[in-house]
C-alpha positions as CSV (number, residue, x, y, z in Angstrom):
1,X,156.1,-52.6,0.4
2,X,153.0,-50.5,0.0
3,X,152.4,-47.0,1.9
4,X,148.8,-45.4,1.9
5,X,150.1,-43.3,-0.8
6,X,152.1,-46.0,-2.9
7,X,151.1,-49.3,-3.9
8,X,153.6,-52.5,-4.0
9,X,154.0,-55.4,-7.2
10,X,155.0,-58.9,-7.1
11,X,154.9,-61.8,-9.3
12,X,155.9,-65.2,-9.8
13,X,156.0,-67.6,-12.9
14,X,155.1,-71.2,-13.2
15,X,156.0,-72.7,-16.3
16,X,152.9,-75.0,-16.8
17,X,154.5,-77.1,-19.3
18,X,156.6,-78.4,-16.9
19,X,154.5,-78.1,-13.9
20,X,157.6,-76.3,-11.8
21,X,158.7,-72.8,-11.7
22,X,160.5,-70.7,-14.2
23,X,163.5,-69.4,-13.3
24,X,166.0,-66.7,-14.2
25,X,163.4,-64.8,-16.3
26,X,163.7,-61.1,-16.2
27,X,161.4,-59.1,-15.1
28,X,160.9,-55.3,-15.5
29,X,158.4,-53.2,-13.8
30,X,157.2,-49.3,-15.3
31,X,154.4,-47.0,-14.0
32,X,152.5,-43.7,-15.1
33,X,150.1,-41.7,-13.4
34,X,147.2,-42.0,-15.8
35,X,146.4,-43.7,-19.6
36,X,147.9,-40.8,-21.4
37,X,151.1,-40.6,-19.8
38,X,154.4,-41.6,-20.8
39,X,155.7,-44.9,-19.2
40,X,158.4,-44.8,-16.7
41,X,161.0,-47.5,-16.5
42,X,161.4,-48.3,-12.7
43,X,163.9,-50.9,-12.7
44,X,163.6,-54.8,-12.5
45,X,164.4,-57.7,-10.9
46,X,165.1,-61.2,-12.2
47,X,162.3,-64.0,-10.5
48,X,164.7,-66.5,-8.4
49,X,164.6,-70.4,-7.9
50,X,160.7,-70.7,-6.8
51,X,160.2,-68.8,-9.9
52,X,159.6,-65.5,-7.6
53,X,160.0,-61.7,-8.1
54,X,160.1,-60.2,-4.5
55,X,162.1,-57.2,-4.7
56,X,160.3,-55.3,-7.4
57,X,160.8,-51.0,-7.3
58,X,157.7,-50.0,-5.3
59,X,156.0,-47.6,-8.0
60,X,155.8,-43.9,-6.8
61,X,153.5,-41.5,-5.5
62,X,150.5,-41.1,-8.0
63,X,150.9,-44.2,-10.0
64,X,147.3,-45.5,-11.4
65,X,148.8,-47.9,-13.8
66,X,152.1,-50.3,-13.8
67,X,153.5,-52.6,-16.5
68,X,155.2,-55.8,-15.8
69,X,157.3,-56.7,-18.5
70,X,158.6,-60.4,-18.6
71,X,161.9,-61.5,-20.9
72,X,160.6,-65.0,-21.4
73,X,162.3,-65.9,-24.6
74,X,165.6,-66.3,-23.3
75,X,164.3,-68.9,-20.4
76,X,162.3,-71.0,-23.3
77,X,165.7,-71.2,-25.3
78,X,167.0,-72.8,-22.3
79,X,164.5,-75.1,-22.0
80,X,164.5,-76.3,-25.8
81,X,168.2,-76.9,-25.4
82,X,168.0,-79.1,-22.1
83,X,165.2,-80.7,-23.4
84,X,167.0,-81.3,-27.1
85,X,169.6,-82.9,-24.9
86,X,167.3,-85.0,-22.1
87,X,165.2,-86.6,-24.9
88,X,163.7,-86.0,-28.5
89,X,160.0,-86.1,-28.2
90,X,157.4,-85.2,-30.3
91,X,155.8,-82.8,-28.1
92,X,154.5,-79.1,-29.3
93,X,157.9,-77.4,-28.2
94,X,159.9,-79.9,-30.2
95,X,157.9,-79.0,-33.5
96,X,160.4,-78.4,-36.3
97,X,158.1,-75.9,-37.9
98,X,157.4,-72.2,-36.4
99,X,159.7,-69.8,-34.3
100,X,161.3,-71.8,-31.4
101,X,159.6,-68.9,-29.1
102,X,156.3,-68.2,-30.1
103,X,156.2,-65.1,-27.0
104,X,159.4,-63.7,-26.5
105,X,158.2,-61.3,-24.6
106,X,155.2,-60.7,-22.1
107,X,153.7,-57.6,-21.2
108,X,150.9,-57.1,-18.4
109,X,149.5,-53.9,-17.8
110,X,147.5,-53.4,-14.8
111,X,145.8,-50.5,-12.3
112,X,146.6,-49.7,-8.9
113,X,145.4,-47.8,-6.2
114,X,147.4,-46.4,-3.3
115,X,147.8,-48.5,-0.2
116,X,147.2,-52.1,-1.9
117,X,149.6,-54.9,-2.5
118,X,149.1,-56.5,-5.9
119,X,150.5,-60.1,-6.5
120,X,150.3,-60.9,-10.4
121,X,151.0,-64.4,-10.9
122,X,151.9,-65.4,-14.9
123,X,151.0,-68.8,-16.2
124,X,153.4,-69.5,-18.5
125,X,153.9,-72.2,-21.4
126,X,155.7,-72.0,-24.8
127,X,152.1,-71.4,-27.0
128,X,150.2,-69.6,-24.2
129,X,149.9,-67.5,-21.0
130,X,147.7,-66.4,-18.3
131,X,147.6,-64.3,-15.7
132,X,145.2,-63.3,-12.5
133,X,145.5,-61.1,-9.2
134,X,146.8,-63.3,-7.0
135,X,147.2,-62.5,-3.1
């Protein structure tokens, strides 16, 4: 929860190639008071059934910028192996050719002021992702 002098962070991730929620995926938040400081791991959560992260570390006192760093290769290598064993299609994430994760990792950095919540929704499918301020 955000204070006048703190700012809060959530997220959530839907898996658009699916059209549900992803979850299980790690998530890790960081902060630093400014571009030329030195990241600071804060801790991390893991986003739950809805594909929510709600109990992020609330970034302290001073933070301008915060980094949300989402373990999505682990959660796609669980998909390719209950699809693999649903149903062989021919669909992009069934492609023999390429790395079976083509992100295993997503990073978002973002700034915050003190006092505002920021919800930062990620978009998420096996070749791509976006991401907004959400609300």
């Amino acid at each position: 929860m955000s204070t006048s002098t703190t700012a809060s962070v959530s997220t959530h991730i839907l898996d658009t190639s699916i059209g549900r929620p992803a979850a299980g995926v790690a998530v890790h938040l960081s902060a630093r008071p400014g571009g030329d400081a030195d990241w600071v791991a804060l801790g991390g959560s893991a986003t739950d059934a809805d594909g929510r992260c709600k109990d992020l570390p609330t970034p302290p006192v001073g933070t301008t910028q915060v980094r949300l760093d989402f373990a999505v290769e682990p959660y796609f290598r669980e998909q390719s192996a209950n699809q693999q064993a649903d149903a062989q299609q021919d669909a992009p994430a069934n492609r023999d050719s390429g790395p079976a994760v083509f992100f295993p990792e997503v990073a978002i950095t973002f700034a915050v002021v003190p006092g505002e919540h920021y919800h930062v929704p990620l978009l998420l499918n096996p070749f791509g992702y976006s991401v907004y301020r959400g609300s």
